[in-house]
N, C-alpha and C positions, 0 to 999 in steps of 0.2 A: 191424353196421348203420352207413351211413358220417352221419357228423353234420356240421351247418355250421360255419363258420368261428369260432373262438371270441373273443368281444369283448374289449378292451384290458380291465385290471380300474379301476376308478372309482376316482379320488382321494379321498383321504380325508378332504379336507374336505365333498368333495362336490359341488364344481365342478367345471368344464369344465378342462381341459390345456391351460397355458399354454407357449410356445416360452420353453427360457429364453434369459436379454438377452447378446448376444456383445459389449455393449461399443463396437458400428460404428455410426456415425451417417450416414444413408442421402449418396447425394452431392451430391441435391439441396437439402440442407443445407448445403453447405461454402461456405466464404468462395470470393474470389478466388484466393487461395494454395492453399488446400485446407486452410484450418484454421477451425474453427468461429469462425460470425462471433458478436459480441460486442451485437450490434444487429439493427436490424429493415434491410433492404437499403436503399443510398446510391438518391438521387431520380435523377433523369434528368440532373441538370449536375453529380451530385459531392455533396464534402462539405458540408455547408452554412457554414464556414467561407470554404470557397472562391466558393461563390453570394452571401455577402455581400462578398467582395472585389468579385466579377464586378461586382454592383450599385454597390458605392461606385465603380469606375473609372467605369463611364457615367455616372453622377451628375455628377464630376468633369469629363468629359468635355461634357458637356453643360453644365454650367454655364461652360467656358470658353470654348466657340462659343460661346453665347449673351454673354459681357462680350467678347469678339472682334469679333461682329458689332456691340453698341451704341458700342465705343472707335470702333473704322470709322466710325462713322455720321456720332455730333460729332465726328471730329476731321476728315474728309477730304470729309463728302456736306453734315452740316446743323452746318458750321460758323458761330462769331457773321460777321453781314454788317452793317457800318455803312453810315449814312444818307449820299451825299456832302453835306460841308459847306464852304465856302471856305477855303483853308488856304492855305501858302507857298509848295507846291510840289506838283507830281504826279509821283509816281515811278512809270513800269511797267518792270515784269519781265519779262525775256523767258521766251518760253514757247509756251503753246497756243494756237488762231487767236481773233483779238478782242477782243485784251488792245489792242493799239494802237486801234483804231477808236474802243473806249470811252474811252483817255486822248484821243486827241483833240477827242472827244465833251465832256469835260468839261471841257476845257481852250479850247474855243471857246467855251461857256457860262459862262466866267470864275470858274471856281470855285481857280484858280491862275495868277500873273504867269508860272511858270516850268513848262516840260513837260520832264523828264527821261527819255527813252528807254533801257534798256540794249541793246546791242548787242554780244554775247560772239561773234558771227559775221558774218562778211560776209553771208550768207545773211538776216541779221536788218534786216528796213527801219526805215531814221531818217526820219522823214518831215522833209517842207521846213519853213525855217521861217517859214513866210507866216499861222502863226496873227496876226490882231490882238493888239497887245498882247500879247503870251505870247510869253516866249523858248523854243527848244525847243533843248534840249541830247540828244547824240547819247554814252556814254559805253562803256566797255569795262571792265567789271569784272574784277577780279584777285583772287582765280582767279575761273574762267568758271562760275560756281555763285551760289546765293543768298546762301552765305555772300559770295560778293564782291559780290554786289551788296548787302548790308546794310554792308558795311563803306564800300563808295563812297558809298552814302549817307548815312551819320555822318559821313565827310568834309565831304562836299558841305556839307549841313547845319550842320557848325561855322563851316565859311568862309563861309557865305554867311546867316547867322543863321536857319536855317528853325525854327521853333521850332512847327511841324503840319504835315503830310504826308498826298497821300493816296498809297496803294499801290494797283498795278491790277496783278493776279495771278489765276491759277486759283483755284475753288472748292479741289479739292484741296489747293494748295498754300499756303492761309491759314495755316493753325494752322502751320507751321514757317515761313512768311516771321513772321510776328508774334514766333516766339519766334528766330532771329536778329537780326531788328530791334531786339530791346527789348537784345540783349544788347551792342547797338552804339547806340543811339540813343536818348538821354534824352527826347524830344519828341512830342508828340500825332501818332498813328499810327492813321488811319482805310484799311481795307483794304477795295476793291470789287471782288469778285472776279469772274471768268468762268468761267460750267459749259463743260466739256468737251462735246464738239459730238456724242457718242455713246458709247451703249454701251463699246464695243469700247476707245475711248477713256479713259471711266470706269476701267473694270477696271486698262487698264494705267496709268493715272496714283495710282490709288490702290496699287495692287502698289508703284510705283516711291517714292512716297512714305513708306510704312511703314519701306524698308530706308534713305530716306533724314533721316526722321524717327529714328529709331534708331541712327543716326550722328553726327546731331546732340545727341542727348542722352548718346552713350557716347563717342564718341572725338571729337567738337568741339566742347566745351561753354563756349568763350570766342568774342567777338566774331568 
């Protein structure tokens, strides 16, 4: 008589047959390396170690645009502007368009007996001297920069007793005439300055300013 297939015999606890454990841990398991990892899997940008570096550099970064842009602001855009007041002399600076029109401006309104022009180039107009009353001097600073013309001006100024001055300069260029000024010229120092006549203007006077502001403070820090 033929019989069926005859069944495994039942464990003797009386449970079901377990596989036993070879020891292999599946490979969807494994590290990078292919060795069992130690943790639960790294986030999407890494260690977090490294995600808090990542955040303190923007931080940092950000915090230094931001003191970038407000240095910028007071030193070159919303610098201090004095009130004209009557003094000994008007000194302009050569430069960007309408610095002259406004010393003559204030200089036929008698806020000064003397008009001082610089002229570092032929290029630069001395106007006539046909103001009323107002001598108008035409000079040439040495070297052809602010520093010389702060330094022609402490000259001026000792020989000829000016003991308050106005200054007629760029907006930009306030805060570094002021600080060669002071470091040549012991005397009341009122500065009116002239916005750059545009944009495009703006940009490249502040650009030229900062490298020349940073000059002034690291490698020409005397008169």
């Amino acid at each position: 008589m033929t019989t069926g297939p005859v069944a495994p015999p039942a464990s003797s606890s009386g449970g079901s047959a377990r596989p036993a454990a070879s020891g292999k841990v599946p490979d969807g398991a494994r590290g990078p390396g292919g060795g069992v990892p130690h943790g639960g899997p790294a986030g999407p940008g890494g260690a977090p170690g490294a995600l808090r570096r990542r955040r303190l550099l923007r931080s940092a970064a950000g915090l230094f645009a931001v003191a970038f842009i407000l240095t910028t602001a007071k030193l070159f855009v919303f610098p201090k502007r004095d009130v004209p007041a009557p003094v000994d002399a008007i000194v302009m600076f050569a430069g960007s368009p309408g610095r002259l029109e406004l010393a003559v401006s204030l200089a036929r309104f008698g806020y000064a007996p003397v008009l001082a022009v610089s002229q570092p180039t032929p290029d630069n107009i001395c106007p006539p001297d046909t103001i009323p009353a107002v001598e108008v001097i035409c000079f040439h600073p040495q070297p052809l920069t602010t520093q010389g013309e702060s330094r022609w001006t402490a000259a001026a100024a000792a020989a000829r007793g000016w003991r308050s001055i106005i200054v007629i300069t760029s907006t930009t260029q306030d805060s570094r005439a002021r600080l060669r000024l002071g470091r040549c010229y012991d005397g009341q120092i009122k500065i009116i300055p002239i916005d750059p006549p545009n944009r495009a203007t703006w940009a490249y006077m502040i650009t030229y300013e900062w490298a020349a502001m940073a000059k002034a403070l690291v490698l020409q820090r005397g008169c």
